[in-house]
FITOR-882279 format. One record per residue: residue in three letters; x, y, z of N, C-alpha, C in turn. Coordinates in steps of 0.05 Angstrom, whole numbers, padded with zeros to 5 digits, always signed. Layout:
N
alaXYZXYZXYZ;...
***
This chain:
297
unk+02078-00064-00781+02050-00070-00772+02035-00044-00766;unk+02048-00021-00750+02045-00005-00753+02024+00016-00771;unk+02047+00011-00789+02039+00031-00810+02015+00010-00829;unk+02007-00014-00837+01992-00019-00832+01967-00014-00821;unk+01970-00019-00796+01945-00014-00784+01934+00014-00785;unk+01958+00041-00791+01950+00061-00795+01929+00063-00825;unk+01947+00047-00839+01936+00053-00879+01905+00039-00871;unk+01896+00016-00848+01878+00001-00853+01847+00025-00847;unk+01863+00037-00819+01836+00061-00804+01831+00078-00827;unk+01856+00094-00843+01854+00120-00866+01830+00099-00877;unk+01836+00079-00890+01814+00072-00909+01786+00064-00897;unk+01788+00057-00883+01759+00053-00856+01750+00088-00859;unk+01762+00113-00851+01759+00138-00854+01741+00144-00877;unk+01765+00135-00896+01753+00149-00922+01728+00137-00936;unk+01725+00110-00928+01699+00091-00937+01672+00102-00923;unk+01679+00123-00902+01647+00134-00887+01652+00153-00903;unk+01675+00168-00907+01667+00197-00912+01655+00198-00938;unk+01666+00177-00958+01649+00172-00991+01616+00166-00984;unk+01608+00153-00957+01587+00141-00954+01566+00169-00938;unk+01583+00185-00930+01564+00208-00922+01561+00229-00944;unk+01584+00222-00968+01584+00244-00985+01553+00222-01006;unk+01555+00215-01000+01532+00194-01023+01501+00198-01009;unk+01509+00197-00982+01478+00199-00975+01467+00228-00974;unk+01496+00247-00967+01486+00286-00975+01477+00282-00997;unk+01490+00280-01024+01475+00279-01053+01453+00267-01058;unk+01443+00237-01039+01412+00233-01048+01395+00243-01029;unk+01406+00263-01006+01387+00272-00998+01376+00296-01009;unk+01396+00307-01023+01395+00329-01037+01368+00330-01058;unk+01381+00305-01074+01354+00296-01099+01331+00296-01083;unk+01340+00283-01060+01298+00277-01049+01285+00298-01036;unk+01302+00318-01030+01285+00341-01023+01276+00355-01051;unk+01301+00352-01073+01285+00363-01103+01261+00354-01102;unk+01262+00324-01111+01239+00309-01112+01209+00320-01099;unk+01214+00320-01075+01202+00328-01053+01182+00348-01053;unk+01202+00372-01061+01187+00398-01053+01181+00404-01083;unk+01194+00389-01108+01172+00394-01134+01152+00387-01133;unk+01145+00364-01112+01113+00350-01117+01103+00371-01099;unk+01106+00392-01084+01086+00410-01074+01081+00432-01091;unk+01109+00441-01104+01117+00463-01127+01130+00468-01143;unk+01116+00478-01176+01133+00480-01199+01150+00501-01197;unk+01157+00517-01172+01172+00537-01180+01200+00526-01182;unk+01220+00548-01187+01245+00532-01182+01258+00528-01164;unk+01275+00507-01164+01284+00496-01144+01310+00512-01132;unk+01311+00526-01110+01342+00535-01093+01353+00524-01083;unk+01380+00515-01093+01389+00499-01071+01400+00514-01051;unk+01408+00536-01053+01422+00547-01030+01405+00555-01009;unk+01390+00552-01012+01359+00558-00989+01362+00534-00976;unk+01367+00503-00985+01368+00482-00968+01365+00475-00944;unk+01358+00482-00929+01364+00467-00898+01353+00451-00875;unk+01354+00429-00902+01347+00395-00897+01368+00386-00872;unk+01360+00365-00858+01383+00354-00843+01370+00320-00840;unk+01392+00306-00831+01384+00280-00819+01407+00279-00794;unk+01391+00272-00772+01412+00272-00746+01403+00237-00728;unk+01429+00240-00726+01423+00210-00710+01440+00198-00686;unk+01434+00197-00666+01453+00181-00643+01443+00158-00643;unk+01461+00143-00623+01460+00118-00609+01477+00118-00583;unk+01459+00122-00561+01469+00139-00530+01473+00113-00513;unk+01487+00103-00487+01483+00088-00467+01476+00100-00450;unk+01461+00099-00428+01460+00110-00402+01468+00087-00372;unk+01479+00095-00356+01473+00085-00333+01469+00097-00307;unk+01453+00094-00294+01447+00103-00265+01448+00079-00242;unk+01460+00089-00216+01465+00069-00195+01435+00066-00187;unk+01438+00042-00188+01403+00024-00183+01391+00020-00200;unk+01393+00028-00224+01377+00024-00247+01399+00005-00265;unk+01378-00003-00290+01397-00040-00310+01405-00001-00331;unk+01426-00014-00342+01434+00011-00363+01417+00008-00385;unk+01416+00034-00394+01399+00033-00425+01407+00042-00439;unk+01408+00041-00465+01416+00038-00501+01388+00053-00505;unk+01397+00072-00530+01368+00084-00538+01389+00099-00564;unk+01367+00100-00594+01376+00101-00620+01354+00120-00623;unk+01365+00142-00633+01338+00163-00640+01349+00179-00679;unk+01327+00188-00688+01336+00188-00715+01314+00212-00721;unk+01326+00237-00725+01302+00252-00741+01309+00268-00756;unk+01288+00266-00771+01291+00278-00805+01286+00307-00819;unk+01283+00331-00820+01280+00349-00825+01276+00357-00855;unk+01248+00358-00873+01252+00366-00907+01246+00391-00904;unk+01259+00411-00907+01256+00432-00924+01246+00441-00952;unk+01223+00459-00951+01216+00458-00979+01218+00491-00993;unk+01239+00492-00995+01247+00518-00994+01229+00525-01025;unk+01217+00524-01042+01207+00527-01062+01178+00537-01055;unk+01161+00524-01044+01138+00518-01031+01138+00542-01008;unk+01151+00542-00995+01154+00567-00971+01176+00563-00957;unk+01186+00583-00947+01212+00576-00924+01201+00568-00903;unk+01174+00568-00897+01174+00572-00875+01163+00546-00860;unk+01154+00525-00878+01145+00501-00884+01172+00473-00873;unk+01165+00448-00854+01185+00436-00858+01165+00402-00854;unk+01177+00387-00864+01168+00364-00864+01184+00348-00836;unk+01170+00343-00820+01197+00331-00790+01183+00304-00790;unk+01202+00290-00787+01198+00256-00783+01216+00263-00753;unk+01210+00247-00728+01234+00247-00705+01219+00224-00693;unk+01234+00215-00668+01225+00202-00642+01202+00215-00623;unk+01188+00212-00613+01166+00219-00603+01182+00235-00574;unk+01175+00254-00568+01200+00267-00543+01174+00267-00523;unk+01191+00254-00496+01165+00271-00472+01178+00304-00464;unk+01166+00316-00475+01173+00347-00477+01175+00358-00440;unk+01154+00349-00426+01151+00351-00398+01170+00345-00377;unk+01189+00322-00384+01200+00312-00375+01238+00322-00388;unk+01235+00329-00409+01255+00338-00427+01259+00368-00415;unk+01238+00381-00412+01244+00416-00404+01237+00410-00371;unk+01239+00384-00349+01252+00385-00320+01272+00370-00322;unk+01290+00362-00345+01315+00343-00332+01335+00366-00337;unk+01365+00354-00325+01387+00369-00329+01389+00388-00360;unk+01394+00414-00352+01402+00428-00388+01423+00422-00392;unk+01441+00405-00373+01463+00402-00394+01471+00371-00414;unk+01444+00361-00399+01446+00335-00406+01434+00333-00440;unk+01422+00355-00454+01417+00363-00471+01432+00378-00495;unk+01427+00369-00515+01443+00389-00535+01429+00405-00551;unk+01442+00422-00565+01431+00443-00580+01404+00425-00609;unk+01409+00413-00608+01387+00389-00621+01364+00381-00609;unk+01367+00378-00585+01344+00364-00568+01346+00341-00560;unk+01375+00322-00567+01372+00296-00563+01374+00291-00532;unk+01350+00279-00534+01343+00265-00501+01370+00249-00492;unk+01381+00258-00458+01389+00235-00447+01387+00201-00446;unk+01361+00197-00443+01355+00168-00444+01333+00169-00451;unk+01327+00140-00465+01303+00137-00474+01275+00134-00456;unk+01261+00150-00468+01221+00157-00458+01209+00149-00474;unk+01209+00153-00494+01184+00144-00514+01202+00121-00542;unk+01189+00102-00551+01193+00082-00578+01179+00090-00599;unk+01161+00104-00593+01143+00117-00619+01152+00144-00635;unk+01151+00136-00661+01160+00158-00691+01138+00175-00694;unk+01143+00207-00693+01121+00223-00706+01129+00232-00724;unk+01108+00238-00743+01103+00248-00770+01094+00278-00771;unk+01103+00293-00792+01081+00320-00788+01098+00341-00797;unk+01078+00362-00797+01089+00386-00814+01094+00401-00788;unk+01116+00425-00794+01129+00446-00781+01117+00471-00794;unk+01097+00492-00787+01095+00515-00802+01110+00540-00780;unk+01121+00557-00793+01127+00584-00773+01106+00606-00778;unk+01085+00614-00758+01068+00622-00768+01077+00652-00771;unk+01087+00660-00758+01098+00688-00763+01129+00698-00748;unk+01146+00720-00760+01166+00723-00754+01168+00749-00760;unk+01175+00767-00730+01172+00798-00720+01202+00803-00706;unk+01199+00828-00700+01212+00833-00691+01211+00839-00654;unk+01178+00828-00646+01167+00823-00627+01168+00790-00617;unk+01157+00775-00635+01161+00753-00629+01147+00740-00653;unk+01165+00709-00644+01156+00689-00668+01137+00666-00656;unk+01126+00655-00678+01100+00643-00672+01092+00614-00688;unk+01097+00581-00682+01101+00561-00696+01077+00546-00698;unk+01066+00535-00711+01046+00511-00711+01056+00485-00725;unk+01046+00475-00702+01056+00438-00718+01031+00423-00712;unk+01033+00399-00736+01013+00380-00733+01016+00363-00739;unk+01006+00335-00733+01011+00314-00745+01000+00291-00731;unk+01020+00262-00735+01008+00246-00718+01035+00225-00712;unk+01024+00205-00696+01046+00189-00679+01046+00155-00704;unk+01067+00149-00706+01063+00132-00728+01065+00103-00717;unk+01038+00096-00705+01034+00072-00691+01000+00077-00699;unk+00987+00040-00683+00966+00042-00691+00943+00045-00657;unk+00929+00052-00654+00906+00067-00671+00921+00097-00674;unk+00921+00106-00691+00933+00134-00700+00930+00153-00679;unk+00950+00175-00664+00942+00189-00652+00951+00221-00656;unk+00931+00235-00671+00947+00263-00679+00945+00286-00657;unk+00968+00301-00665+00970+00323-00649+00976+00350-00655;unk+00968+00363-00647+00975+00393-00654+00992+00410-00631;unk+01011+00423-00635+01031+00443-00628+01028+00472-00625;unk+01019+00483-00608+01029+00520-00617+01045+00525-00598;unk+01071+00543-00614+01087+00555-00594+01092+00581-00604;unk+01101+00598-00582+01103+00637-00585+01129+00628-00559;unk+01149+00654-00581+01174+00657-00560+01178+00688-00569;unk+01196+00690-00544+01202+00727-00554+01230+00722-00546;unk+01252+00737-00563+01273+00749-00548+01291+00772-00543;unk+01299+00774-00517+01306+00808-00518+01336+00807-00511;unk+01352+00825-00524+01371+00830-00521+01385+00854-00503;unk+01387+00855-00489+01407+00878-00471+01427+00878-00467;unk+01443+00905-00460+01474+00910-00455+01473+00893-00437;unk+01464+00880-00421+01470+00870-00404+01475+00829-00400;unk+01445+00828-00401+01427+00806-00411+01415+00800-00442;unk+01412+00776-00438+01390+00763-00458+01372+00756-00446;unk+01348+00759-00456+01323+00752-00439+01309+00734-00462;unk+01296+00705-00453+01289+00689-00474+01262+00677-00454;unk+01238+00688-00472+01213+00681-00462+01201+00655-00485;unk+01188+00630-00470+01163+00618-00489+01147+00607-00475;unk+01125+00608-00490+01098+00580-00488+01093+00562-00514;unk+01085+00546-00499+01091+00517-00517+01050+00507-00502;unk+01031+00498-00519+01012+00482-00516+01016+00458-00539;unk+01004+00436-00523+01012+00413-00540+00988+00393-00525;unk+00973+00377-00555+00945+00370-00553+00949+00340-00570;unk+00944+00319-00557+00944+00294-00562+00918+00284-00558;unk+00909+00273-00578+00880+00261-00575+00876+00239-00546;unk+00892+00213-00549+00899+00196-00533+00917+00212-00506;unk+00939+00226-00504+00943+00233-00484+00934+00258-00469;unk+00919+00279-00484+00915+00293-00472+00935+00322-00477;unk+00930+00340-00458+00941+00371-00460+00954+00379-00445;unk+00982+00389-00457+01005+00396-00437+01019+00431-00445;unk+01022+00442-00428+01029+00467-00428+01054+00476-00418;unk+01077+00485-00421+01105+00484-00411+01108+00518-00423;unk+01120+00533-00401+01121+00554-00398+01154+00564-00391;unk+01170+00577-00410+01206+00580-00399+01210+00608-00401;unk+01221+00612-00388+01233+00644-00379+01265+00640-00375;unk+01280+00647-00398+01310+00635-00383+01323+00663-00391;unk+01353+00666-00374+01364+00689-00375+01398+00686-00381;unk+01402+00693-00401+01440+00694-00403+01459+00705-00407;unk+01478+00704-00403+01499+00731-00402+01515+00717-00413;unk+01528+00727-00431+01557+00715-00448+01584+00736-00433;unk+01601+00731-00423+01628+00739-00407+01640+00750-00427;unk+01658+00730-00442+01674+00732-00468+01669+00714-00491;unk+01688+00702-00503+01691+00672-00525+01684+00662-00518;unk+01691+00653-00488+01698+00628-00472+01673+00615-00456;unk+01668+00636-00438+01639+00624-00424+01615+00643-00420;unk+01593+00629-00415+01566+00641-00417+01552+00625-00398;unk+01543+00644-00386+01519+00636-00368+01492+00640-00368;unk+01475+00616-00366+01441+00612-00368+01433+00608-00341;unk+01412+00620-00331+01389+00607-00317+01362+00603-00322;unk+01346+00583-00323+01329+00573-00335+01312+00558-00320;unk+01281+00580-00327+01261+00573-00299+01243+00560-00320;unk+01225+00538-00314+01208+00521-00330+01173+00522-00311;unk+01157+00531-00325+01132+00513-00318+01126+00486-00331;unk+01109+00473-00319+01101+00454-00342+01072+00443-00325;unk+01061+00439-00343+01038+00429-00337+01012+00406-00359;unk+01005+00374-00346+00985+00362-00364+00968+00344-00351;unk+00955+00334-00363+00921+00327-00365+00927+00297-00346;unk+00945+00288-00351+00947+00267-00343+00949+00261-00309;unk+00969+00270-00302+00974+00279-00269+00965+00299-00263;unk+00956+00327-00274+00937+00349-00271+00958+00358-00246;unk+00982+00357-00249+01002+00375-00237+01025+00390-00246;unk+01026+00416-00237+01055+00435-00240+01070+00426-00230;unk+01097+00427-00253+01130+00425-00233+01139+00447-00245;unk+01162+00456-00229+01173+00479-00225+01197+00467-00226;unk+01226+00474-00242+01247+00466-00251+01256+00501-00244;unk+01278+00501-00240+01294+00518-00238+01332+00513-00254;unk+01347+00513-00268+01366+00506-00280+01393+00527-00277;unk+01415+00520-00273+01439+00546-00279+01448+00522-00286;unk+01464+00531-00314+01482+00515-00337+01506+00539-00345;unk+01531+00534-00333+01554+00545-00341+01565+00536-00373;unk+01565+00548-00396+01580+00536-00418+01603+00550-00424;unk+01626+00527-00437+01653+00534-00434+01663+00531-00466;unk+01665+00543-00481+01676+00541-00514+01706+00540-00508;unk+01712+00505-00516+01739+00505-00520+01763+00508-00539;unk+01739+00513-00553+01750+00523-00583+01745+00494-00602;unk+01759+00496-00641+01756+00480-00650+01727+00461-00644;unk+01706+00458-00637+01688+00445-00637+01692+00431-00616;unk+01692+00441-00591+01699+00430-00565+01683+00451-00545;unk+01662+00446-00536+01648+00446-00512+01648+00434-00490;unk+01646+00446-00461+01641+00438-00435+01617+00454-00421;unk+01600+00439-00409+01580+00447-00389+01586+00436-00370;unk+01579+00461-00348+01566+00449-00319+01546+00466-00314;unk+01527+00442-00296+01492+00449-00289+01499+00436-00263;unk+01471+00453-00256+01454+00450-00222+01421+00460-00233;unk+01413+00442-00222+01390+00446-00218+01369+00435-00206;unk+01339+00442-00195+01325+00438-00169+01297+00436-00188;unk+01285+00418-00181+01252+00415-00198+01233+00412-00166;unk+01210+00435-00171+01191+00437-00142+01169+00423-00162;unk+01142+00409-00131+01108+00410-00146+01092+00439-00134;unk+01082+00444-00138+01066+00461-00126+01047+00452-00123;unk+01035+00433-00114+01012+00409-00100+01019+00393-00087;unk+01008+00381-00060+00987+00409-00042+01004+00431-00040;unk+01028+00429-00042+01041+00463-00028+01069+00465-00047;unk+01079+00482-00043+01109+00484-00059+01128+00464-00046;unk+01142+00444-00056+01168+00439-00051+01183+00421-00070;unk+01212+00422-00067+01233+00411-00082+01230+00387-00078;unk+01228+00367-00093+01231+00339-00103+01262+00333-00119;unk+01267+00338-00125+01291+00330-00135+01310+00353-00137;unk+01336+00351-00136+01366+00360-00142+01384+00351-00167;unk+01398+00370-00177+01421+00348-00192+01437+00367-00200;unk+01461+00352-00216+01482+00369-00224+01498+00346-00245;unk+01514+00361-00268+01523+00345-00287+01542+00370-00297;unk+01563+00351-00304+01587+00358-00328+01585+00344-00353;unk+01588+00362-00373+01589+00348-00403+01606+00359-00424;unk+01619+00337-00438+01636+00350-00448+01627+00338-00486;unk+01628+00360-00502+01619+00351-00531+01640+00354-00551;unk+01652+00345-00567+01674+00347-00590+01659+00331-00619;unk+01677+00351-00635+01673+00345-00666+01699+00321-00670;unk+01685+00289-00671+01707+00272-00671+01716+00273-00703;unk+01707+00277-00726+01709+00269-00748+01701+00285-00775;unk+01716+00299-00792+01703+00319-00810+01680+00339-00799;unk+01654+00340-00812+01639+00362-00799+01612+00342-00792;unk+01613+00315-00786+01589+00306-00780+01585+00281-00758;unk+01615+00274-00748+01618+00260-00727+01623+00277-00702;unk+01601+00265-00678+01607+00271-00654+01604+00261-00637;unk+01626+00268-00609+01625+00252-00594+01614+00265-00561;unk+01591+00256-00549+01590+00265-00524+01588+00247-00503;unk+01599+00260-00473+01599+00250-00449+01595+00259-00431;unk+01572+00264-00409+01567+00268-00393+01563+00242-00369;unk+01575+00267-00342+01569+00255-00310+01559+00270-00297;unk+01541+00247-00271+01526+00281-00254+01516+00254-00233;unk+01498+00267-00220+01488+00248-00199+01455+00269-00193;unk+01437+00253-00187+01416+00264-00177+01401+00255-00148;unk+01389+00278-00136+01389+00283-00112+01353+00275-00097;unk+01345+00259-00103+01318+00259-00106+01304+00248-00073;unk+01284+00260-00076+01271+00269-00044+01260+00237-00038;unk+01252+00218-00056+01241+00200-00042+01257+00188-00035;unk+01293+00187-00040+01306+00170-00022+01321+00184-00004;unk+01308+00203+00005+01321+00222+00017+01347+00239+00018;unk+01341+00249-00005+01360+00263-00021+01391+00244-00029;unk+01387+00224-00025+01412+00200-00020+01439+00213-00058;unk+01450+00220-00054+01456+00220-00091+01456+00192-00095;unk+01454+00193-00124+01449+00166-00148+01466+00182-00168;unk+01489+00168-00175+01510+00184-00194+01501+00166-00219;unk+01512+00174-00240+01500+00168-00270+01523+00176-00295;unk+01520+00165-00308+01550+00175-00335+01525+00164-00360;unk+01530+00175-00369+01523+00185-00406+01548+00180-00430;unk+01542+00169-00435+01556+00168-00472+01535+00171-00503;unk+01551+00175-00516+01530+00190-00529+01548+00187-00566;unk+01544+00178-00584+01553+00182-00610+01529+00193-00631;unk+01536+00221-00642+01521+00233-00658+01528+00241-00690;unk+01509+00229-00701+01517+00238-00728+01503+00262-00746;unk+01511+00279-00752+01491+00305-00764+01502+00313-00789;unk+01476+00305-00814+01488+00299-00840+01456+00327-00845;unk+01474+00349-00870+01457+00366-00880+01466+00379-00899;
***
């Protein structure tokens, strides 16, 4: 029975991995496709770097019903056309809220902890320039719901490297017809030890039209390389308003741990933490995260 049940999973295995090798190959064609209808030149494939990434996360927090949230975004590269050009289909992110929650509740992707927004945006990625001072992005596009709502993006980051430090500066403006104009401002700082661990701290402005208020996030995120495709974080971090006066509203802290479950495109993450928040008087509210990611490119 056994052995069985073992021959039944291998073939369960190998029936995704034919099914991820089928969807790499027509994604392959459709970026051909794709970036010939912008340009006759010829096509590189080794320039490629298309992706499709996708979770399906649970969350739960004490006091709150748990939530399920499915996010899916698309990346075309048109390496023919320009490098510097990308076609992005994603989930609509509240960016504001994304650069004050935990950094470690975040991955190197961007995928949100729990779900904020149900709405798909559309739009182009340009890099408007790339120095040895700093780089400089424009995006545009629109939200793919109706009445249509487009938006435009500029962001400028710099980064500096020292014997010592890394120093990683950006601004981000971001302009929504319907919602309005938001500005988020990061200054973060890191030191790599050895292989093993590295340390960030990570100060955030943010500011929009809507509440017409600043919060102030402050972040330290310990990361731990366990090798083989095995990550651990731990974070702390404190979000202030500066209206009417400076102070801390919320606390928190989280552990997360990320692994490569399956060839090079299954993953699995889990984070716990609890948050510390001033209107219930700092009471903790503990919380656990699960998280399954797929990243096909």
């Amino acid at each position: 029975m056994a052995k069985k049940k073992q021959a039944k999973q291998g073939n369960t295995l190998l029936r995704i991995d034919e099914t991820q090798q089928f969807i790499s190959d027509q994604w392959t064609g459709l970026n051909y496709n794709t970036d010939t209808f912008f340009s006759n030149q010829v096509y590189k494939r080794e320039e490629n770097k298309s992706m499709i990434s996708a979770y399906y996360a649970a969350y739960k927090k004490e006091g709150v019903h748990q939530q399920y949230n499915f996010d899916l975004k698309v990346k075309v590269h048109l390496p023919s056309t320009t490098k510097k050009m990308k076609i992005v289909i994603e989930k609509e992110r509240d960016e504001i809220l994304e650069s004050t929650s935990s950094d470690v509740l975040y991955t190197t992707q961007g995928s949100q902890a729990t779900p904020t927004k149900s709405n798909y945006l559309a739009g182009l990625s340009y890099l408007l320039s790339d120095s040895p001072y700093y780089q400089t992005f424009f995006d545009v596009g629109m939200k793919i719901l109706l009445p249509l709502d487009p938006f435009a993006k500029f962001r400028i980051q710099k980064n500096v490297t020292t014997s010592f430090v890394n120093i990683s500066a950006s601004q981000k403006f971001i302009l929504y017809r319907q919602d309005g104009f938001e500005e988020i401002t990061q200054l973060s700082f890191s030191k790599k030890f050895n292989e093993m661990f590295q340390l960030e701290l990570a100060n955030t402005l943010a500011w929009d039209d809507r509440s017409d208020q600043f919060i102030h996030r402050n972040g330290l995120v310990l990361s731990q390389n366990l090798g083989d495709e095995k990550t651990m974080s731990y974070g702390v971090g404190a979000n202030a308003r500066l209206a009417p006066f400076f102070y801390y509203y919320s606390y928190d802290c989280a552990i997360s741990y990320r692994q490569l479950l399956h060839s090079n495109w299954l993953y699995g993450f889990l984070a716990v933490g609890a948050d510390f928040p001033k209107e219930h008087n700092f009471k903790m509210e503990k919380f656990i995260l699960g998280r399954i990611e797929i990243f096909f490119k």
